[in-house]
N, C-alpha and C positions, 0 to 999 in steps of 0.2 A: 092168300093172294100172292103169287107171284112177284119177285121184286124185279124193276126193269134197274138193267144194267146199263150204263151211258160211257164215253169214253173218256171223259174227266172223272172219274169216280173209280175207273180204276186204277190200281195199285203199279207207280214206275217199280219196273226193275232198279236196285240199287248198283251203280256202275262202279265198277273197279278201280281202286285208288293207281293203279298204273296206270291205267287208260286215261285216265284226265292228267297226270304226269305228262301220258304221252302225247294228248292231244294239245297240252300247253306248248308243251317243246316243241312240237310240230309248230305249230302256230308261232309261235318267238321264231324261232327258225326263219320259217317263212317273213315274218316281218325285216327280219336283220337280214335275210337274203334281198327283198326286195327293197331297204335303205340301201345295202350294200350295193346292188345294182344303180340304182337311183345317183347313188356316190360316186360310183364308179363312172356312169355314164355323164354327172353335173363334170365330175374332174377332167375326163377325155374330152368332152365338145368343148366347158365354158374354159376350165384354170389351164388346159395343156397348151393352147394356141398364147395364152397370155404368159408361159412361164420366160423369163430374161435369157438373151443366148449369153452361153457360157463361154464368151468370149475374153470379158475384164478377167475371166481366171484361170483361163491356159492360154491368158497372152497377159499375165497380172504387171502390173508398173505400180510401183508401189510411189507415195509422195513421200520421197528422201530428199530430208533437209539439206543446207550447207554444210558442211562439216570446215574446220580451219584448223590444219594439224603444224607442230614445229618441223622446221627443218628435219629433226630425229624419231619424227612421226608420235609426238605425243595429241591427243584430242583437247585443245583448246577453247574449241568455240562449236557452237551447231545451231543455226535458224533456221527454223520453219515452224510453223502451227502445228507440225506432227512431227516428231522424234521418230527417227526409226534407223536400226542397222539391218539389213535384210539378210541373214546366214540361210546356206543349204542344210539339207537334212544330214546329212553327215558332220556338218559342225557343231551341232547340237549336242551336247553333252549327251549322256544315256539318264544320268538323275532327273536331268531337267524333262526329257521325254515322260518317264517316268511319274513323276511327282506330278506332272500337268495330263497322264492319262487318270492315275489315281483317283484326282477328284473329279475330273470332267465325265469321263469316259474308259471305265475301265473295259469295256467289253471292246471299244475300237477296233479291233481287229480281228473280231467275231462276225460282229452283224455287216447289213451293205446298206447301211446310211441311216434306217431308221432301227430305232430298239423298242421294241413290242412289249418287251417286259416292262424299259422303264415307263413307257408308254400307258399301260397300265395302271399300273403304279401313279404314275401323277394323274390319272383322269380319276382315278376311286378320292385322290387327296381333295381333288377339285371341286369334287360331289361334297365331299363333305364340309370343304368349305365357302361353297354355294358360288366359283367363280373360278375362272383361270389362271389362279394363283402358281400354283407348281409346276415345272418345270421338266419336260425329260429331252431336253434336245441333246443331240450326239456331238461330237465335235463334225460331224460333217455340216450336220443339220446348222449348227454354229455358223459355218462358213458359208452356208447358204443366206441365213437371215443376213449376215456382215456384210455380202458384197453385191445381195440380188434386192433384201427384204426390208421391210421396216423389223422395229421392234416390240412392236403393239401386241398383246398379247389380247389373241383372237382365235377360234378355233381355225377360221378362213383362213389365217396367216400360217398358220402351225399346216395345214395341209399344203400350201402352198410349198413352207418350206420342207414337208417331205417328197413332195417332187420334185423340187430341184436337189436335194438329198441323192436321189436315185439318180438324178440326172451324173451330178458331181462324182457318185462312185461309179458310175459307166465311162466315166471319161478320165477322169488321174486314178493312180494309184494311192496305196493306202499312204505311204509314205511321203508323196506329195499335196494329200491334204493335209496331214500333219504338220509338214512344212509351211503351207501357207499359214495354215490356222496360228504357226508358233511365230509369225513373222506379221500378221493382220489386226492379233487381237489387240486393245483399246487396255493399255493397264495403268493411266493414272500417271499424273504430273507430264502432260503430252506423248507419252511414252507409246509408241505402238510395237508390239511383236515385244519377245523375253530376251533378246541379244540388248537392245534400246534400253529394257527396263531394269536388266542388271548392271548397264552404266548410271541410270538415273541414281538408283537407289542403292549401291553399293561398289560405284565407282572401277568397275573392273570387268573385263571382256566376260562373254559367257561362258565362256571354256573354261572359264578360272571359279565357278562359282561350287559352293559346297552343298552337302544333300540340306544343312538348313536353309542354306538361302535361296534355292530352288523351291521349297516347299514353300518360304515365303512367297516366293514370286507365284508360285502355280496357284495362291489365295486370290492372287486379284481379279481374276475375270470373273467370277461372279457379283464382284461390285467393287470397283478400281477405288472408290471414295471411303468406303465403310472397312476396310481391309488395308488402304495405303500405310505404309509403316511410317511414315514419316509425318502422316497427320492424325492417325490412330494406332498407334504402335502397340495398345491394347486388344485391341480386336485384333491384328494384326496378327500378334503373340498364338490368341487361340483359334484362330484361323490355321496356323501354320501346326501347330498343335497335333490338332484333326488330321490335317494332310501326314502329318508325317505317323500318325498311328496307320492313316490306311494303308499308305506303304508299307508299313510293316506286318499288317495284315495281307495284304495280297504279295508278301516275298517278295518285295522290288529290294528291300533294304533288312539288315540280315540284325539282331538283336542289339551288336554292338555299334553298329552305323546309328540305329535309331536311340540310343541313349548319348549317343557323341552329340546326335546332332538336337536332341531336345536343350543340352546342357549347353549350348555354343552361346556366346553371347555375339548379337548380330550389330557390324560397327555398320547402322542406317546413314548414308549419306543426310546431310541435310540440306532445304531447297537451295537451290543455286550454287551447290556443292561438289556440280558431279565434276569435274575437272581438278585433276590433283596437281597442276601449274596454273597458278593467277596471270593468266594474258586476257582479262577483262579487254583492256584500250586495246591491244592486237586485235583480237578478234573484230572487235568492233567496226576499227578502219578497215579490216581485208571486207567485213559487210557494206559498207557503204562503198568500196570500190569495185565490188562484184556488182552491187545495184546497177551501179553508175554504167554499169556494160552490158548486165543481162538484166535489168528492170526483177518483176517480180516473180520469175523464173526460176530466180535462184533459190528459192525454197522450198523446190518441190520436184528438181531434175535433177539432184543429189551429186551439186558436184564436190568436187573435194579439192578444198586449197589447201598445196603446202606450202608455207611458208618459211621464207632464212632466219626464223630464230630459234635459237639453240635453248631447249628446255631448260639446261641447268644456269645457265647464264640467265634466262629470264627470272627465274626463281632465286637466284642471287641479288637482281635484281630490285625486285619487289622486294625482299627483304633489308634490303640496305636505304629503301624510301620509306618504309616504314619504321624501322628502326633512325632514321634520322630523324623524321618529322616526330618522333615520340620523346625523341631525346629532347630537343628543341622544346619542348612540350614540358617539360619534366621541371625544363632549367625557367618556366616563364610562371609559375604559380597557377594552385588550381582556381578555377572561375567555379566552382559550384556545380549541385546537382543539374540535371539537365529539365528535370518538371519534377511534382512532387502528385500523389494522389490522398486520396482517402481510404483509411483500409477498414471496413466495413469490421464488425466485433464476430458476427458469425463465421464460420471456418470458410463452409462451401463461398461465400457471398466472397470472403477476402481470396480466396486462390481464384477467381473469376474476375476481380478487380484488379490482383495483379498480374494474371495472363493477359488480360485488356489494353494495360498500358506497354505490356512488355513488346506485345504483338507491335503495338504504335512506334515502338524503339528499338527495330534489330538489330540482330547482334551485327559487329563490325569487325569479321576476324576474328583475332584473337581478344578483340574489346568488345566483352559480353554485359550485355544488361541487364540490371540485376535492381530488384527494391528493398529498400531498409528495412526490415522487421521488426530490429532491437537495434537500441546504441545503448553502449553503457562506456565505463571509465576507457576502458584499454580494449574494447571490441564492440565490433559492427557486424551482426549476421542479416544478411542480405538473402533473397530467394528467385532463382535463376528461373528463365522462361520451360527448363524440363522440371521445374518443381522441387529440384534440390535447393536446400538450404547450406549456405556458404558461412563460413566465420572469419573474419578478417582482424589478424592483430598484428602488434609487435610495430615490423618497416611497412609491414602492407599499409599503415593509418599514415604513413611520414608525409607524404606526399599531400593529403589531405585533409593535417593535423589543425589546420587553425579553421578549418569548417568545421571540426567536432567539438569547439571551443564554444564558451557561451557569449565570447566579443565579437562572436562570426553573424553577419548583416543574418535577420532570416531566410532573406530568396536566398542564400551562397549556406546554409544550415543543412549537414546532415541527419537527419534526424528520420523518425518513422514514416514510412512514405516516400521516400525520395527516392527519386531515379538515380542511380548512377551506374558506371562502366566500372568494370573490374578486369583486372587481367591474373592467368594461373600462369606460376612460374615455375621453371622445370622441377623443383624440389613437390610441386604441389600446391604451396600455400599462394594464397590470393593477396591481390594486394588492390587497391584505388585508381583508378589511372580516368583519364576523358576523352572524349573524341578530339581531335587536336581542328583548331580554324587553318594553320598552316597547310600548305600546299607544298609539293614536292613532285620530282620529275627524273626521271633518268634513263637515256636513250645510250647505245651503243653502236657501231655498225666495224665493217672492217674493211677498211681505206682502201685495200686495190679494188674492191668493185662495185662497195656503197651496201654490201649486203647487210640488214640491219640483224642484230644478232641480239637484243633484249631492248624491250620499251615498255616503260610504264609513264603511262602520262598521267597519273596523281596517286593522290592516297590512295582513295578506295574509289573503284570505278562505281557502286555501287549509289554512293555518296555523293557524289562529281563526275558527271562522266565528259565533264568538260576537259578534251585533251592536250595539256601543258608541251607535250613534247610540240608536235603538230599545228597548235592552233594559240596557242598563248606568244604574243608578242611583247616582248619587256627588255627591259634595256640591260644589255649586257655587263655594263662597267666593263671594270681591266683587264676583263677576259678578252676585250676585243682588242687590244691593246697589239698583242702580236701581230695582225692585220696591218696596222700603221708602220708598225716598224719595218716589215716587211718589204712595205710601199717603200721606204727611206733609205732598205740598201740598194735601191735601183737609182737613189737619186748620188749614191756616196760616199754615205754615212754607214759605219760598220761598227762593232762589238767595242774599239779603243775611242770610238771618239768621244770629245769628253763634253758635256751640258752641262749647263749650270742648272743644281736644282734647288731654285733660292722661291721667292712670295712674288705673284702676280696679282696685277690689280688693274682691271677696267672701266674708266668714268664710265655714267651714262654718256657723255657725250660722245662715248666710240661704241658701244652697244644700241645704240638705238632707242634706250629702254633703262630700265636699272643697273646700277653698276654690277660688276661681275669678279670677285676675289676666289680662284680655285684655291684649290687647300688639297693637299699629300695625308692622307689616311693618316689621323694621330697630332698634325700637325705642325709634324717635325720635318727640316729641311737638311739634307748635306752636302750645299753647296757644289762645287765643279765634281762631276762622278759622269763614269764609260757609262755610254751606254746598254751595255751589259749588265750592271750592275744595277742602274735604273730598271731595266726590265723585270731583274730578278727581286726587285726591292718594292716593283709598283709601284715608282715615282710620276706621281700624276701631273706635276710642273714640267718635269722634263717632256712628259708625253703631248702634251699642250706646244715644246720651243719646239720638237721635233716636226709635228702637225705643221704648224706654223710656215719651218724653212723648207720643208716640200711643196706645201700648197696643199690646201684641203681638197680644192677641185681635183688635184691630179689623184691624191688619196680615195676622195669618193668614188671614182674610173677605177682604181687600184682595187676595189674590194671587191668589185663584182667578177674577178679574175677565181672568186673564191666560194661564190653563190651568191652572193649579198644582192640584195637589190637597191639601187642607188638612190632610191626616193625616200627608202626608210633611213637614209643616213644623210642628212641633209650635209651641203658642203662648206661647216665652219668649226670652228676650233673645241666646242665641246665635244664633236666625234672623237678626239681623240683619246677622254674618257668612255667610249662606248655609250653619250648618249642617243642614240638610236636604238633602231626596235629590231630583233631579231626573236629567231624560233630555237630553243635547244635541238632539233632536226638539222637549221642551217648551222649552229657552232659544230653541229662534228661533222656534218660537209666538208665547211670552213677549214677545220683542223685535218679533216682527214687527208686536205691539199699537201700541207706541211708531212706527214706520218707519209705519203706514199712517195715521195717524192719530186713532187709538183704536178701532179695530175688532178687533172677535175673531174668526179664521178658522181653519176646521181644516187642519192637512196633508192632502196627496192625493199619491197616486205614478201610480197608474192614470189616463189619460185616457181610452180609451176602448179596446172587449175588440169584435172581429169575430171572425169563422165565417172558415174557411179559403175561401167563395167571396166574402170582403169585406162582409158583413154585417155591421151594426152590432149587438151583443144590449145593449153596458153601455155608458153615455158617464155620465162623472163630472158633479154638477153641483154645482160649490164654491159656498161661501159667499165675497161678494165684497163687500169693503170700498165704501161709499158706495151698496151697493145692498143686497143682503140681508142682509147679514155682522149681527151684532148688536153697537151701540155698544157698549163698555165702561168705557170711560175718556172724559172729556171729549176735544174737541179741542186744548182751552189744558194739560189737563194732558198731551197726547204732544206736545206742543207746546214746553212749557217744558222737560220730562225730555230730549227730542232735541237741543234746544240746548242743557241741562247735560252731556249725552254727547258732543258735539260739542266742548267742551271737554274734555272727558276723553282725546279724541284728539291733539286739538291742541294741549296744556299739559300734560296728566297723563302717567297711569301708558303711556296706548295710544300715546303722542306719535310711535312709530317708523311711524306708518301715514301719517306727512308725506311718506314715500318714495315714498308714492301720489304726492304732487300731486294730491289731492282736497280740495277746501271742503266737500263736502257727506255727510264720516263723521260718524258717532257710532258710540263703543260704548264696551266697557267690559272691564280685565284681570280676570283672576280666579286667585286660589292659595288653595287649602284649606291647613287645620292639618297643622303641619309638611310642607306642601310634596307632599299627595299627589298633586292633582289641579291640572292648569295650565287653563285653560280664556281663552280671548278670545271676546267674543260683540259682533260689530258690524257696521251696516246703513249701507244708501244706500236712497233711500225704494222701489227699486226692488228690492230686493235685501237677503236678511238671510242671515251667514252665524256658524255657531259653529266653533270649532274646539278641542277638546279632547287631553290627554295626560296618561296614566297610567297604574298597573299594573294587573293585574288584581287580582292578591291587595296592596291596598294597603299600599304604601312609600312612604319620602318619595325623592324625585325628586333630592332632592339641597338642602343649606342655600342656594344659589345659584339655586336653576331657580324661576323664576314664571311667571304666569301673560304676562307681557310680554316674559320670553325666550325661551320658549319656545312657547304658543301663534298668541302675535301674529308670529311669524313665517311660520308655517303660513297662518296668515289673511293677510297679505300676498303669502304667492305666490296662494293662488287668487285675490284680488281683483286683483290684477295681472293675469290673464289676463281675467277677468269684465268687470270695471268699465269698458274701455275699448270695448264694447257699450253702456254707458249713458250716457246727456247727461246734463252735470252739472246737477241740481237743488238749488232752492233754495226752503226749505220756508217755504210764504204764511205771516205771522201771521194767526191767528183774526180776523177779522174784530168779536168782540168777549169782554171776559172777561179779558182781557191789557192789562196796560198799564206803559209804560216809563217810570222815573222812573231820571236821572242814569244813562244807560245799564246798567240792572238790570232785568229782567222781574217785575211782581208779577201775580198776579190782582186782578181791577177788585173784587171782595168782601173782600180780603185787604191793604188798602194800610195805608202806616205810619200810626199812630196808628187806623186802620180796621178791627183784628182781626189784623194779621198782628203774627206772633210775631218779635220782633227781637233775643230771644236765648232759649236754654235754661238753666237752671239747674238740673238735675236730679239735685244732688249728696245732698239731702235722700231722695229717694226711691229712688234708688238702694243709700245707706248703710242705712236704717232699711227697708227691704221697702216702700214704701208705693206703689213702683210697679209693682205687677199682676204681672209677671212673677217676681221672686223670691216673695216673697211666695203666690203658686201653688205654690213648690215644697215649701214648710213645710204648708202648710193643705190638708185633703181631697185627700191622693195616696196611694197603697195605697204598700210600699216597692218595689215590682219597675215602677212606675210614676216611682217617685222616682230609683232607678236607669239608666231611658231616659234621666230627666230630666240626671243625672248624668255617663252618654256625650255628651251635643251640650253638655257645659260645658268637657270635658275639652280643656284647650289651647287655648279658643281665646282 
């Protein structure tokens, strides 16, 4: 029987392993053609019409902070939420180009926006790690997401930014994305662009920087936080590592480049460090008086203020208040640790416990905090917030010798645990030191046209940014003194005449209020003496009969010829110890009248404010002695006052400013009641500088500290570094007005037997009220007026 054949039952040809190769490819093909079309066609109708025009970046305005540079154009200050220097592609160094293609984008100037290879490359990594982890954007593709895109990491976004990619390379050249890109990117501590971030983190233009410190920098954009050197300076380390191998592999950098630069050790700025002049308080005031004109503007239209202080002079400066206030400091016994912790027994747990509190305690300059590890007999090893370990012996314990004692209270006990400040001295070794509570100030300007040429208004702005020069009102004492006398040779009275400088004493019943016994620094009296030699000796009796036989009303009118404002210096007899309230700003005003020759000129800190493309919008224009400044004083009387001052320096209370070896000081000590306020206020005709020290919440300073131990020291180191900038002058006598008899200066209206006064005797009017100022205090005062009256009697 016949078998029936059917056509499931017969037998497939076996097909050829090419043919199903082929027919797969074909088929994939076709699939990825028709995505591709699909792709192609979603990106032309849906993403092309929505891609950003490329207007923010061939017309780019970058937000540039404030900048506030010295007179000599050093960079002092910069506000704004973004840091940024904006340089051309031609000021870019070639390493830094370089080191920042290496790791981003070495191909850069191959491809036109997007790289297919890396491309690849990161979507196989993707796959394997089941998401859009990895990364291949180009530095163009970079500058697309930064100024068009989010940074979401989406396939949607990633095509996105490869059409604006292609958009960006159809329109700049290769060179000016590069630019942008090196001037846009985000690198950590606000830092935008590598010109910004080589100030932040190594204090120095970009031109200046080395193939190490480029490699560091070209670390940060792939993550400004996990790479910043200055807050992972380990990651940072092998970050830069990497970079500087690939350079060496792609021949940017030649065998011996790349072993210089592995071995460099890198001096990392630290935060709030980029600035190599402390003009904290400058800066400050030029921000708040840029505010006060351009509101919030000014942190983002990049203007640039220069200002009239002279780097080296501020930096003498700062150094001579903090060297004063330390000294001060030294002479008053130390108070104790500052806190104390617990140092946990495991290692990791204890270096965690003491970066914890260290962080709580920054360092302050050159007074770094440090925690006690060990105390033993004759040494304290302390551990510093980078993790070194310190040893502290011999002088470095003197200072702090009866806290390591076992009579030492426990809260004031050095011992395991304890916070304290330590300072290195140039030999190396450490020594004990504390944050000081004193307060310190020191302004300078230059008397023909008020331009201020150094100011620090305290210790540490960081600490206090409350400004002593500027805003602190305190009473001058004897510094104000010159003022008075001044007022007194208009009434007569000159350099020969003679005061009695004996003991004063006012009942309550001529005060108003409590009785009133002034007292002469020391308490010592020398009877009939010139007043010359009262000036130079800071006789506070005499300065009280002088007050007196003027008239304090006509004195009070008299001072505002000088800046003074007449309500801070009420008009009775204590004014003529300086109790009244003044600004170390207004004492070199004040003095700078006398230094120019009786001209009044305002301070100025601003010289002139430009537009970040160097436009000029603001130029200062001062009032200037012998041209428009307005006379105020004769020229016989800054004349005769400067040469009474001039002894003051060279015979008196200021006599330690002989160290100078200058002929051509004047100035004057000054100490408030009981010793709050130390103050020295003294000029060279080119040159006026004050120097101030005190508490905030007023104390006395100590029965010992005046105004000659302690401010005039201050004032000798910054004129030590100033003064030898200027040629010594020698100030013309008036031409007429003035005239010498038996080597004494009179005025030619004021000669003996000719109206000038050749002694006081104001013993009458003092005792019985009938000189103006007591006498005001009884007659027509309300009592809460009698009471003011009654504060500026108190002590002095």
């Amino acid at each position: 029987m016949a078998s029936k054949f059917t056509p499931s039952s017969r037998p497939r040809p076996a097909r050829s392993p090419w043919l199903v190769l082929f027919l797969w490819l074909s088929g994939a093909a076709a699939t990825l053609a028709t995505i591709g079309t699909l792709l192609m066609a979603y990106m032309l109708i849906v993403m092309l019409p929505k891609l950003p025009s490329l207007e923010a970046l061939t017309d780019y305005q970058p937000k540039v902070p404030l900048r506030v540079y010295t007179a000599d154009h050093v960079l002092i200050g910069e506000f704004g939420a973004e840091r940024r220097h904006p340089v051309r592609f031609e000021e870019i160094p070639e390493v830094m180009k370089k080191a920042v293609l290496a790791i981003e984008d070495f191909r850069f100037y191959d491809h036109h926006g997007v790289d297919f290879i890396s491309i690849v490359r990161a979507g196989l990594a993707d796959i394997l790690h089941g998401s859009a982890a990895q990364g291949a954007s180009t530095i163009t593709m970079q500058v697309a997401r930064n100024f068009f895109l989010s940074s979401e990491k989406t396939y949607t976004r990633k095509l996105y930014e490869m059409l604006v990619a292609y958009r960006i390379e159809a329109t700049l050249t290769k060179d000016q994305i590069l630019e942008v890109y090196m001037n846009q990117i985000f690198l950590g501590q606000r830092a935008y662009g590598f010109a910004a971030a080589a100030r932040v983190y190594f204090g120095k233009d970009l031109k200046d920087i080395t193939v190490a410190e480029a490699a560091m920098l070209a670390g940060l954009p792939k993550a400004p936080s996990a790479y910043n050197p200055i807050v992972n300076p380990k990651r940072a380390k092998i970050r830069q590592t990497y970079i500087l191998k690939r350079m060496h592999d792609l021949r940017y950098i030649d065998a011996a480049q790349y072993q210089t630069a592995l071995q460099e050790i890198l001096r990392v700025k630290g935060s709030g460090k980029e600035f190599s002049v402390h003009a904290e308080y400058v800066a400050e005031t030029v921000r708040q008086m840029m505010y006060a004109q351009y509101q919030d503007e000014i942190y983002t239209r990049g203007l640039n203020v220069v200002t009239t202080i002279d780097s080296a002079e501020q930096d003498a400066a700062y150094r001579a208040v903090r060297k004063g206030v330390l000294s001060y400091e030294r002479r008053h016994g130390y108070r104790g640790p500052e806190t104390y912790i617990d140092l946990p027994a495991e290692p990791e747990e204890r270096d965690q416990a003491i970066a914890n509190a260290l962080l709580n305690e920054p360092d302050n300059g050159e007074l770094k905090a440090a925690v006690v590890i060990a105390v033993r007999t004759k040494e304290v090893q302390a551990e510093l917030l980078s993790g070194d370990t310190i040893t502290i012996t011999g002088e470095g314990l003197a200072f702090a010798a009866h806290a390591l004692t076992a009579q030492a209270p426990n809260t004031k006990r050095i011992k395991p645990g304890a916070v304290i400040r330590v300072a290195q001295a140039a030999n190396a070794s450490w020594s004990i030191t504390q944050l000081p509570q004193l307060e310190g100030a020191l302004v300078s300007l230059t008397p023909q046209n008020g331009a201020i040429r150094a100011l620090v208004g305290g210790f540490d702005f960081n600490k206090n940014k409350f400004n002593h020069v500027t805003q602190a009102w305190r009473q001058p004492g004897s510094s104000f003194k010159p003022f008075i006398y001044a007022a007194s040779l208009e009434k007569g009275l000159g350099p020969a005449t003679i005061i009695n400088d004996a003991p004063l004493y006012f009942p309550a019943t001529q005060t108003g209020g409590q009785p009133w016994e002034p007292k002469n620094y020391g308490g010592r009296y020398e009877g009939p003496i010139t007043l010359r030699t009262a000036l130079a000796k800071s006789k506070n009796l005499v300065s009280i009969r002088i007050l007196d036989y003027i008239g304090p009303k006509y004195a009070q009118e008299y001072l505002t010829r000088f800046g003074f404002d007449a309500d801070k210096h009420p008009a009775y007899l204590p004014m003529a110890l300086g109790a009244g309230l003044v600004t170390p700003l207004q004492m070199a005003t004040g003095y700078a009248v006398f230094a120019n020759g009786g001209y009044h000129v305002n301070p100025y800190l601003i010289a002139t404010v430009t537009d970040q493309r160097g436009i000029v919008i603001s130029q200062a224009q001062p009032l200037v002695a012998e041209s428009n400044a307005p006379r105020t004083i004769s020229a016989r009387n800054a004349y005769l006052m400067t040469n009474l001052l001039h002894s003051a320096v060279q015979r008196g209370t200021g006599a330690r400013s002989n160290v100078l070896r200058r002929a051509d000081l004047a100035g004057k000590t000054g100490t408030t009641n009981d010793s709050h306020d130390a103050w020295f206020a003294g000029f060279q005709h080119k040159l006026v500088a004050i120097s101030w020290l005190g508490y905030d919440h007023p104390k006395s300073l100590g029965d010992r500290e005046t105004g000659s131990g302690l401010a005039l020291p201050m004032w000798i180191d910054y004129m030590s570094r100033a003064l030898p900038r200027l040629a010594v002058y020698s100030w013309p006598r008036p031409s007429s007005g003035i005239t010498e008899i038996d080597g004494e200066l009179f005025y030619d209206d004021f000669l003996p037997g000719q109206g000038f006064v050749t002694h006081i005797d104001t013993s009458q009017s003092l005792l019985t009220g009938e000189g103006g100022a007591i006498s005001g205090a009884n007659i027509g005062v309300s009592e809460t007026e009698k009471k003011d009256i009654m504060d500026l009697f108190k002590g002095h």
